[in-house]
Residue, then its C-alpha position, 0 to 999 in steps of 0.5 A: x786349119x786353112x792353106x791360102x795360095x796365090x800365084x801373079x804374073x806380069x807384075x810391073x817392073x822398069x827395066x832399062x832398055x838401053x842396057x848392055x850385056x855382061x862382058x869381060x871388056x868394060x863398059x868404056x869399051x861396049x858403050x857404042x853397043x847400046x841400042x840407042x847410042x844418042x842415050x844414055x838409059x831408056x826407062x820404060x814400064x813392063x810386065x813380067x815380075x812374078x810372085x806366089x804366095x803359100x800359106x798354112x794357118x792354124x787357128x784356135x778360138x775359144x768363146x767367153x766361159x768361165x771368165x776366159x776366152x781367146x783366138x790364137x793363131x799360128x801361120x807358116x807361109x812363103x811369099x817369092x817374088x822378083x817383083x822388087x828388084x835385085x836388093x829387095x826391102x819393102x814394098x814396091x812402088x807403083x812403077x815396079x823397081x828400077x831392074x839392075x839387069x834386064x836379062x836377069x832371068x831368075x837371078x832376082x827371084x827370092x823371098x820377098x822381105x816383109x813377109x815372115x816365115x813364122x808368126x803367131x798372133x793371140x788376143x785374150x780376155x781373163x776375168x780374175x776370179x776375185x769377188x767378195x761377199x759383201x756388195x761394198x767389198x765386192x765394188x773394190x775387189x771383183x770385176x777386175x780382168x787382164x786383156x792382151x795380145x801375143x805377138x811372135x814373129x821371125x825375122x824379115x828376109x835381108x839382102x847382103x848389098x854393094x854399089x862401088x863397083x861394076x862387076x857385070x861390065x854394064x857400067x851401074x855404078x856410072x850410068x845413073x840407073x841403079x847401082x845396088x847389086x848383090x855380091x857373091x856368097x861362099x856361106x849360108x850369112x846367118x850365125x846359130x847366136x848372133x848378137x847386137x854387135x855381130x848379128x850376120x857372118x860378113x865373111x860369107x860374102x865377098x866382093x867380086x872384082x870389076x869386069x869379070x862378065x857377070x853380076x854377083x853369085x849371091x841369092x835374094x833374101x838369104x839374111x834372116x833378121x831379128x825376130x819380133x816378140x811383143x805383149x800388150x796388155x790391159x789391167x781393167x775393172x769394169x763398173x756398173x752406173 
């Protein structure tokens, strides 16, 4: 059994300087409120993203008698962060993400997409048991072993997303920086049995009208997706020269 812990601060992000507050007026009305009126955004590289990682493992091995042996293991971790943007999907790049708002606070804090909260992994070798008398029998028939590996996994962490309207007034979606922002959110998105066709609940999520003084309500990484189940294995014999 192990916990392993991490916690980071000032990670990098880009946050436009030249953006302007939420309002209720319309970016064509605040625009001469920019801090630098001559641009149009100003890009610039800082450090105040932040994460923390949690993790709890379980691991069981077992070494090679008796023709089996095996290491499995199971963790249960969580892994937030802001560090990559209001609408999170991978990892970052080297000059963090281009924030949507720079007065944010912990608006973009949230589960961070690629991690999984569950995930077991198992290896194993299993001799079969077959064997012969005979020594040319025995050539054919023993010998022979299955080898694997188990993997499963829950799903990745998904975040609902639009980019055809400026709720927040800061004007997004003309200023050419980042238009990407969460919508607001009435309900939990995740169905008890989703299928192919409807795998999410798009009615818990709703659009929120233009220039009403604040970016949408919904949080990061809200969205469960599908979960990973996956066996390789290896029919082999091993022979003697």
């Amino acid at each position: 059994i192990s916990y392993v812990g991490s916690y980071t601060t000032g990670l990098v992000y880009s946050p436009d300087l030249n953006q302007v507050p939420a309002n209720t007026a319309g970016y064509a009305a605040v625009r001469d409120q920019r801090p630098f009126r001559d641009w149009n955004v100003v890009t610039t590289r800082d450090n105040g993203s932040r994460a923390r990682y949690d993790g709890l493992t379980l691991e069981a091995s077992r070494r090679f008698a008796r023709g089996l042996s095996f290491t499995s293991s199971y963790t249960l971790a969580r892994n937030n962060s802001d560090s990559a943007g209001a609408v999170p999907t991978g990892f970052t790049g080297e000059n963090g993400p281009s924030t949507l708002d720079i007065f944010r606070g912990d608006a973009d804090y949230g589960p961070v997409a690629y991690t999984r909260r569950h995930r077991s992994i198992s290896t194993f070798v299993y001799a079969l048991p077959f064997k012969s008398e005979r020594e040319g029998l025995n050539a054919l028939v023993g010998g022979w072993d299955v080898t694997g590996v188990l993997l499963l996994q829950s799903g990745s962490f998904e975040t609902a997303q639009f980019s055809n309207r400026d709720p927040s007034g800061t004007g997004a979606t003309v200023r050419g920086f980042t238009a990407t922002q969460r919508p607001d959110q009435t309900g939990d998105g995740n169905l008890a049995n989703p299928t192919p066709d409807l795998y999410w609940d798009v009615n818990a999520f709703a659009l929120p009208a233009n220039n009403i003084g604040r970016f949408g309500n919904g949080a990061v990484g809200t969205l469960v997706g599908p979960g990973t189940t996956v066996l390789s294995t290896t029919f082999g014999k091993n022979v003697r020269l």
